[in-house]
C-alpha positions in Angstrom: 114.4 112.6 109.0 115.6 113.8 105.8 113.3 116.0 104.0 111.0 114.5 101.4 110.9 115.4 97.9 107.3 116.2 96.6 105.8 114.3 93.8 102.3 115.0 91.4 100.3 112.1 90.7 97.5 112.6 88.0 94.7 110.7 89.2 92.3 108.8 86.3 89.9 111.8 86.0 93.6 114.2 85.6 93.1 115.5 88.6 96.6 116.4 90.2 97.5 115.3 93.8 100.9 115.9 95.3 102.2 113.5 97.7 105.8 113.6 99.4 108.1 110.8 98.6 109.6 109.6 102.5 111.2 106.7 100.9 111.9 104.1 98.5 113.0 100.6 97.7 113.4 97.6 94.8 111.7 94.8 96.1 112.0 91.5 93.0 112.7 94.3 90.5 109.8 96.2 91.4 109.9 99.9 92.3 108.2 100.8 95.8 107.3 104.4 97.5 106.0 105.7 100.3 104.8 108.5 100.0 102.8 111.1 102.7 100.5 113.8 102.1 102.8 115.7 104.9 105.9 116.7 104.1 107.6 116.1 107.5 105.4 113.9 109.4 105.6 114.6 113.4 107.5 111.8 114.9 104.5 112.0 118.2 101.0 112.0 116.0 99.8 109.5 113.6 100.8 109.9 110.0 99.0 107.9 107.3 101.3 107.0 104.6 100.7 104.9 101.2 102.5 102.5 99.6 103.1 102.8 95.9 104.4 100.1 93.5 105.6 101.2 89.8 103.3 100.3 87.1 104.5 101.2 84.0 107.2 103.3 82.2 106.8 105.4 79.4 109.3 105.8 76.4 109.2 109.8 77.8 110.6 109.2 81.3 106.9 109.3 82.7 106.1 106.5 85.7 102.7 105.4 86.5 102.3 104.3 90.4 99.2 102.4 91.8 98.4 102.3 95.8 99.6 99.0 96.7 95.9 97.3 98.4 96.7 93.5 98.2 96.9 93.1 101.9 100.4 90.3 101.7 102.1 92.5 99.7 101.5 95.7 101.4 102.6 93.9 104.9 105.6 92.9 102.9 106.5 96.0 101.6 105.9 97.9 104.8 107.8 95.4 107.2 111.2 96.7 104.2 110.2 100.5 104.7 109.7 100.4 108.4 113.7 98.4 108.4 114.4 101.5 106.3 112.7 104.2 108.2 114.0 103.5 111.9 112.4 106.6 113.4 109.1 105.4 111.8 106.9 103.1 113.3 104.2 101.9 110.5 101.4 99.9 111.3 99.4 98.5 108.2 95.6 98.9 108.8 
């Protein structure tokens, strides 16, 4: 696995959370990640990962991501990153 690029996501009270990106993909036109507070989850032990879809984007370059929670669209999205992430085995809870 390739290692993942770390990301800071301000929550609504500002409070600043890094995540690592594993991967990502356009699904419609609609920017995906997912994203891991590990950054080089163990292939043997359970790793809980979020999917997050692109919200908004600021004149400045700045991107606002929500946790995708919809349950159809998360299967959705998770059936492309699990296709894209062969050595990962994700299971949507």
């Amino acid at each position: 696995m390739k290692k993942a690029e770390s990301i800071s996501f301000l929550t609504d009270d500002n409070t600043e959370v890094k995540f690592f990106v594993l991967e990502q993909t356009t699904i419609n036109g609609r920017n995906y990640l997912l994203v891991s507070e590990d950054a080089e989850p163990a292939e043997d032990e359970d790793t809980i990962v979020y999917v997050m879809r692109e919200t908004d984007k600021a004149e400045d370059g700045m991107v606002s991501y929500e946790f995708v929670e919809e349950e159809k669209e998360l299967e959705s999205v998770s059936i492309v990153f699990e296709q894209l992430m062969e050595d990962m085995d994700i299971e949507v809870e």
